[in-house]
N, C-alpha and C positions, 0 to 999 in steps of 0.2 A: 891441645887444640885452642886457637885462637879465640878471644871472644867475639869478634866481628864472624867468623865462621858459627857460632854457636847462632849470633843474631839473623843472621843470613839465614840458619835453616829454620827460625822459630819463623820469621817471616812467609817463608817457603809454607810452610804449616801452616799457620792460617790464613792464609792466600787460598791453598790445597781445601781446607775445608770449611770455609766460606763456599765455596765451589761446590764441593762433593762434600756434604758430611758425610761423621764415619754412622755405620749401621754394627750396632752390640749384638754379639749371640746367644747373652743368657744373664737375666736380672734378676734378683728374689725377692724387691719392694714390696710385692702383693703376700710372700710371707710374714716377712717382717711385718706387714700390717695387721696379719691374721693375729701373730701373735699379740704387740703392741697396741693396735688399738680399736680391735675386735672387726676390722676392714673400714673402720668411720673417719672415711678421707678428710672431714673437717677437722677431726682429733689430730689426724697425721697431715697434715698443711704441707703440701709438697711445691707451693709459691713459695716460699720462703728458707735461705740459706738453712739445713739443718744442723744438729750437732749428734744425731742417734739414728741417723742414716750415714750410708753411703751415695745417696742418688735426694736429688730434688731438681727443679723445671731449673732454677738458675744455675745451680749447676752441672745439669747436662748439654747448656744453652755455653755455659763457659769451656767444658769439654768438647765444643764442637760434634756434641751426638746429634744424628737426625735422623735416625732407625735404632727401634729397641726392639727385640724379641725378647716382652717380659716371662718371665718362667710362669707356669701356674703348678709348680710342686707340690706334693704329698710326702708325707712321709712312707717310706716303704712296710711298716711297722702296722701300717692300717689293715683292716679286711678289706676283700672286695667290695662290699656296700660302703665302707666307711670311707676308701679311697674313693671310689667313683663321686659321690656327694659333696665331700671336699674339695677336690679339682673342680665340680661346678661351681661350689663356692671362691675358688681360684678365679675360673674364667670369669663369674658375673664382676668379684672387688675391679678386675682389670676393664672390663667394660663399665663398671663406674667412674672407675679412674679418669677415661679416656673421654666420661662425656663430660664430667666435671670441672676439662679443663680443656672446651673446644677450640680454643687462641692457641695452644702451646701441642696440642697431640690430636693424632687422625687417626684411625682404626685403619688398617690394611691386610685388605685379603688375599691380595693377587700384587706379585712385585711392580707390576704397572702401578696400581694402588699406593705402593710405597714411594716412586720414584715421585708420583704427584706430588704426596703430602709434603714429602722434602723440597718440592718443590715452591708448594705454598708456602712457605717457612714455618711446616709444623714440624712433630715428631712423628714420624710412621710409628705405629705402635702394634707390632705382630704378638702373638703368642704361642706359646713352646710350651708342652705339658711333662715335664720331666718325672719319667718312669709311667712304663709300663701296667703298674698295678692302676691307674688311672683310668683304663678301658674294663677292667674287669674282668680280664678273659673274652671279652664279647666283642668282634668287628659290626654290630649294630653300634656299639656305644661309642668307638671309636669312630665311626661315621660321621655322629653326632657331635665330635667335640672340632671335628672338622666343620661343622656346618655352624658352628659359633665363632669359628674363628682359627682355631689352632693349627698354626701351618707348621712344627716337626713336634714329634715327640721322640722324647729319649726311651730308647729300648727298656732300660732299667734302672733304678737309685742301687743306692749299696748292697740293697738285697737281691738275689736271685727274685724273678716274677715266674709263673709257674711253666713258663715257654720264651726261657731265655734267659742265660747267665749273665749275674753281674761281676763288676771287675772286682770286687772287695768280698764274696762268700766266694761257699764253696763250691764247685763246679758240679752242673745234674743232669746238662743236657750238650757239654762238649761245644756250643753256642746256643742254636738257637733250634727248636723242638717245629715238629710238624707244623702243627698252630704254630709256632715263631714265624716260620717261614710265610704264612700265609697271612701274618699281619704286616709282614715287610710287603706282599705283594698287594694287599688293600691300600696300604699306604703310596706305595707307588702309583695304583689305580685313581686314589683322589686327587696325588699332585701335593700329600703329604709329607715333608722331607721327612728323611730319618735320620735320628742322630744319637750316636754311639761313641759320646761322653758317657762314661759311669758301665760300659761292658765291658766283658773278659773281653781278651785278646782275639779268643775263639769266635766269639758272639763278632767282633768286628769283622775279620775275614770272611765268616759264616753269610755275616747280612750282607757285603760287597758279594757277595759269590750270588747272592740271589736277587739282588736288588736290580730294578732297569733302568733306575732314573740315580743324580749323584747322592750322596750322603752327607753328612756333616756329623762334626766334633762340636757340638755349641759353646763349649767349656773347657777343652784338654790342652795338654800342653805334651813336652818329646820326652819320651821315656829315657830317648841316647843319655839325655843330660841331666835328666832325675827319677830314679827308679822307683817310680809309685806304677800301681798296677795301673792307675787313674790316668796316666799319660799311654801315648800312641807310640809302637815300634816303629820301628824305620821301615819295615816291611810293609807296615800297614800303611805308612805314611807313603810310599812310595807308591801303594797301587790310586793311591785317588787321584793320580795322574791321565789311569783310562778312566775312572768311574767320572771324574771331573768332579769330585767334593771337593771340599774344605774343613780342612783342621782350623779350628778360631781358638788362638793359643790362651789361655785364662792365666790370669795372677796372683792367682790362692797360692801362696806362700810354699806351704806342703809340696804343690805340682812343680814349683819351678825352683827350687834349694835343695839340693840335696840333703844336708842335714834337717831340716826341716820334716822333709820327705821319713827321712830316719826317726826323727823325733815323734811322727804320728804311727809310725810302724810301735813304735815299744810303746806309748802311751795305750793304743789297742792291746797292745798284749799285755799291758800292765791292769785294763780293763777289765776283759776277760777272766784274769786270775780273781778278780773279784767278782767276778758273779755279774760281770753287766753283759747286754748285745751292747759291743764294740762300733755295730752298726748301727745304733738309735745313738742318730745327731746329738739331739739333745740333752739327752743321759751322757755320751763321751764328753759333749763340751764343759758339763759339769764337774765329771770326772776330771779331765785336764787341769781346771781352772784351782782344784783343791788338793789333785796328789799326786799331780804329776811337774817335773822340771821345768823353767820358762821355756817356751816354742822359740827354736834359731828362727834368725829373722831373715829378708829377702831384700831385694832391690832394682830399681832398675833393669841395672846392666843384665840379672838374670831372666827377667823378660825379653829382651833383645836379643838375647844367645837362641831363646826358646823359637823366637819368631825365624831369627836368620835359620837355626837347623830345619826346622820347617820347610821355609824356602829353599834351600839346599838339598831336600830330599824329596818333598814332593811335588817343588817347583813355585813360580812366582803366583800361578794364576790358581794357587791351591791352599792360600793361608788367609786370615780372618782374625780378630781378635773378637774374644768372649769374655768379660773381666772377672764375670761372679760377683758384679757387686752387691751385696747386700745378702750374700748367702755364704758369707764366710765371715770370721772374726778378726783374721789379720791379713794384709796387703803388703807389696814391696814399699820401702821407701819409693816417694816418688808417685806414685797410683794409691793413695790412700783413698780418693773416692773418683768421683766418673770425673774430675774435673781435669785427670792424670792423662789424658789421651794424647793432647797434644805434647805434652813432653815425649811421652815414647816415639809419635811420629818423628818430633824433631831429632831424638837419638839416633832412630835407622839414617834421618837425611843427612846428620854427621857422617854416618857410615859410609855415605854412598848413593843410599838409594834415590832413586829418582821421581818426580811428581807422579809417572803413569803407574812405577811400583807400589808408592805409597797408595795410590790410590785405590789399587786392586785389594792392597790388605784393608784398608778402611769400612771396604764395604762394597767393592767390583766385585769381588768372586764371591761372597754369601748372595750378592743379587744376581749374577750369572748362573748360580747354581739354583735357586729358586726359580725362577724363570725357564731354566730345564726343566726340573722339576713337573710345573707347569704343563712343558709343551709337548713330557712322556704320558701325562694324564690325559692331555689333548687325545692324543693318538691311540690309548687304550677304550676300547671297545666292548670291553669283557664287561659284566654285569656284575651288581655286589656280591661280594663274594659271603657266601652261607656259611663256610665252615666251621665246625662248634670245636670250642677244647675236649670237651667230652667224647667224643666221636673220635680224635683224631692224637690225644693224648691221652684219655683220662685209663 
């Protein structure tokens, strides 16, 4: 390929998101900060290029980002109290975050809300509660994280939660349990998305089969092209066609390399054999770092394949991208931190694709799908919904 073709389409790109910035579907900065520098945004200076992140103001401003839905994670490893507590301590770092730096980021609670702030030339700045164990069993608590702010959460982290399998344990309830069901139907009731990165296969078809409003992947990538349980079938990929989700492909090394993908399969089971949960992040990354072989590495072009199967299977107005920055340790060549965005644009426009295509991955279908969302909660009439896990599981 030419280089005037190559200049052509970087232009094209940021022309496209001067225009539309793109909107992220899933950030760990508010971890990293728990860890790093006990949530003291002064400590963590995020004005300034960093070198121990993934993500800062300048360079989501060079990445052409203008929607983040930052994560407010737990580990799955917590009790109910210790999880629930946590994710507040998630949500309030994020709403520090967001006042601390009212020139560069807007809070947004309603996709209207987002398309302003972008429009102001801020950051919309959503929030996403990833796993389940974060409500605690209780749709009062869930309610509540809705009324601070959290517009999807993830069904589950690597752990099964006690109504609802994840993709990485062992299977308890086939997808999702009575109480499952009835937290997908609260959620649809607020105009909560739901999103079904990090569930079984089961848990994904389970929640489309109950769900009224679309769903989302905040973080997954296509299983066709690398076998981690952590990516989406073709199956599954192909029904959020009716549901009208979105898969937002991510570029955690593991989900989109297949060797990769292999090399954290036996690192787990090399785990195991010692006596670890394969599934405490932090404890594996350790283990990795000291006894286990260097991680195959990733690239570009294998996000590109991820994104185009997507679109070839469950359609143009059905893909998204989710980077994971800051909640993983290694990235493709190319996407080392948020500032990789316009390169991958400009790859698909190599390809092919066109400004109205790009566009919809950037960030059209996660705000079309929000906005549904939205206008199923509009229409739902039903009252909060009471049901206890106790009564209906226990």
């Amino acid at each position: 390929m030419t280089s005037t073709v190559s200049r052509t389409s970087r232009d094209r790109v940021r022309d496209l998101l001067a225009r539309r910035p793109l909107i992220d579907g899933h950030n760990d900065l508010a971890w990293h900060a728990r860890l790093e520098a006990g949530y003291d945004w002064e400590r963590l200076d995020v004005t300034i290029r960093r070198t121990d992140t993934h993500t800062d103001l300048p360079r989501l401003r060079e990445g052409g980002v203008g929607g983040q839905f930052w994560s407010v994670y737990v580990p799955g490893t917590m009790t109910d109290d210790e999880a629930v507590t946590a994710t507040l301590e998630q949500v309030d770092a994020v709403h520090r975050l967001v006042q601390t730096h009212p020139d560069d980021l807007r809070l947004a609670l309603t996709s209207a809300d987002a398309r302003t702030a972008i429009a102001d030339g801020r950051i919309a700045s959503m929030l996403g509660a990833e796993g389940g164990q974060s409500i605690g069993c209780s749709l009062g608590a869930l309610r509540m994280l809705y009324r601070l702010g959290v517009r999807y959460m993830t069904l589950t982290h690597n752990h099964n939660v006690p109504w609802a399998d994840a993709a990485t344990d062992t299977p308890r309830h086939g997808g999702l349990s009575r109480f499952g069901e009835e937290v997908v139907r609260e959620m649809n009731r607020l105009g909560m998305l739901v999103d079904l990165s990090h569930v079984s296969a089961d848990t994904m078809r389970h929640a489309i089969n109950t769900s009224t409003a679309p769903v989302i992947f905040s973080h997954s990538s296509a299983r066709a092209l690398c076998d981690s349980p952590r990516n989406v079938p073709d199956d599954v990929l192909a029904r959020l066609r009716d549901n009208g989700g979105v898969c937002m492909v991510t570029f955690v090394t593991e989900f989109v390399a297949p060797a990769a993908a292999a090399w954290r399969a036996d690192s787990m089971a090399r785990a195991a054999r010692a006596g670890l949960d394969p599934l405490d992040l932090e404890a594996l990354k350790v283990f990795q770092a000291t006894s286990c072989p260097p991680k195959p590495t990733a690239t570009l072009d294998d996000v590109v394949a991820h994104v185009e199967h997507v679109r070839a299977v469950a359609g143009i107005d059905h893909v998204g991208l989710g980077g994971d920055y800051d909640g993983t340790d290694s990235l493709p060549a190319g996407l080392e931190d948020v500032t990789g965005y316009p390169r991958l644009l400009t790859a698909l426009a190599d390809r092919g694709w066109n400004d109205d295509d790009l566009a919809k991955l950037a960030g059209g279908n996660i705000e079309r799908a929000w906005a549904r969302a939205e206008a199923v909660a509009a229409a739902d009439t039903r009252p909060p919904g009471l049901a206890r896990f106790a009564t209906l599981d226990g």
